[in-house]
C-alpha positions in Angstrom: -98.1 125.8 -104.5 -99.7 128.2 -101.8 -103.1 129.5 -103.2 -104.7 132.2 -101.3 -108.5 133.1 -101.5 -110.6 136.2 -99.8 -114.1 136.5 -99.8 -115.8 139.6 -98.5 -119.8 139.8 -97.7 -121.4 139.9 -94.3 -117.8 138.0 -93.1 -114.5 138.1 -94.4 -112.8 134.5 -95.4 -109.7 133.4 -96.4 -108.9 130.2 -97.2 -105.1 129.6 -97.7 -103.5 126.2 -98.5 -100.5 124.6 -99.5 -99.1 121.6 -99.9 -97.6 119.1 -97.3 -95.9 116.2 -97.4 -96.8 113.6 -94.4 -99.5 114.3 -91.6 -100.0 117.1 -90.3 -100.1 116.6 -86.0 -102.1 118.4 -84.5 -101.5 119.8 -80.5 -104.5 122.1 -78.8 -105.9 122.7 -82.3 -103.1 124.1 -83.9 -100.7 122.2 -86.2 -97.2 121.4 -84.8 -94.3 122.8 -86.1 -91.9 120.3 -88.1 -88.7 122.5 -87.8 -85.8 121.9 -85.6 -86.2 124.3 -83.0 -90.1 124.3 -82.3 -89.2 127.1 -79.4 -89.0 129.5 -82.3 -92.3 128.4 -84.9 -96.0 128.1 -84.7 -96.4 131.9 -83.6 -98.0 132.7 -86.6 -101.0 130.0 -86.3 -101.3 131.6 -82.7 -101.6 134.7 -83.4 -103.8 133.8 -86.3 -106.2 132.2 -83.5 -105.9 135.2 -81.5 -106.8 137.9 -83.8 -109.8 135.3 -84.8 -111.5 135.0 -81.7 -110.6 138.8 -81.0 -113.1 139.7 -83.3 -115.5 136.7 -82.6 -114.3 134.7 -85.6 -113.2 131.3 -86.2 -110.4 129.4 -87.9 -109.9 125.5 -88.9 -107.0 123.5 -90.2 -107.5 120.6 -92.5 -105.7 118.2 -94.5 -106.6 116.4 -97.7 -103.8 113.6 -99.4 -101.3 116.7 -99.8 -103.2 120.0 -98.7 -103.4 121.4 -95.4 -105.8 124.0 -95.5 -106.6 127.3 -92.7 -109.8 128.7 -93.3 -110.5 132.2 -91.1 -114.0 133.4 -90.8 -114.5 136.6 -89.1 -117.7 138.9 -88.8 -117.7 142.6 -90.2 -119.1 144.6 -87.8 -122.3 146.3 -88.0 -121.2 149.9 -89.1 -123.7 152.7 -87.4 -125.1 153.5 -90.6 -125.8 150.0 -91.3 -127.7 149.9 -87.7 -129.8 152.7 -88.6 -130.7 150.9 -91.7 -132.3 148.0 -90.0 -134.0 149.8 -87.4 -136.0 151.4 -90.5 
């Protein structure tokens, strides 16, 4: 069952996960696709990655038993408003 969670406060996380049978291998941090023809999967973990670190956030895979886990942590940014605020 895919469960899906979003947290907003100073950062926005999500935290998806799903289950998974077998271990989940890992290759330059990202987990390797399992289908047939690899040449066309795993563009969405990269992209995931990339919009991450775009905005100077983070993302980590885990597994547990059955459930493999992404977890994205990005930064909101300071709003001008906001900045004026703590300059006060």
């Amino acid at each position: 069952m895919l469960q899906i969670a979003i947290i907003e406060d100073e950062e926005i996380y999500t935290e998806i996960s799903n289950y998974c049978e077998g271990e989940v291998v890992m290759r330059d941090g990202l987990p390797v696709s399992t289908k047939k023809d690899r040449r066309m999967h795993g563009y969405g973990v990269r992209s995931i990655r990339y919009a991450a670190e775009k905005y100077s956030g983070s993302v980590a895979y885990e597994q547990e038993k059955e459930q493999f886990r992404v977890k994205i942590l990005i930064p909101k940014p300071i709003t001008q408003n906001k900045k004026q605020h703590m300059l006060m």
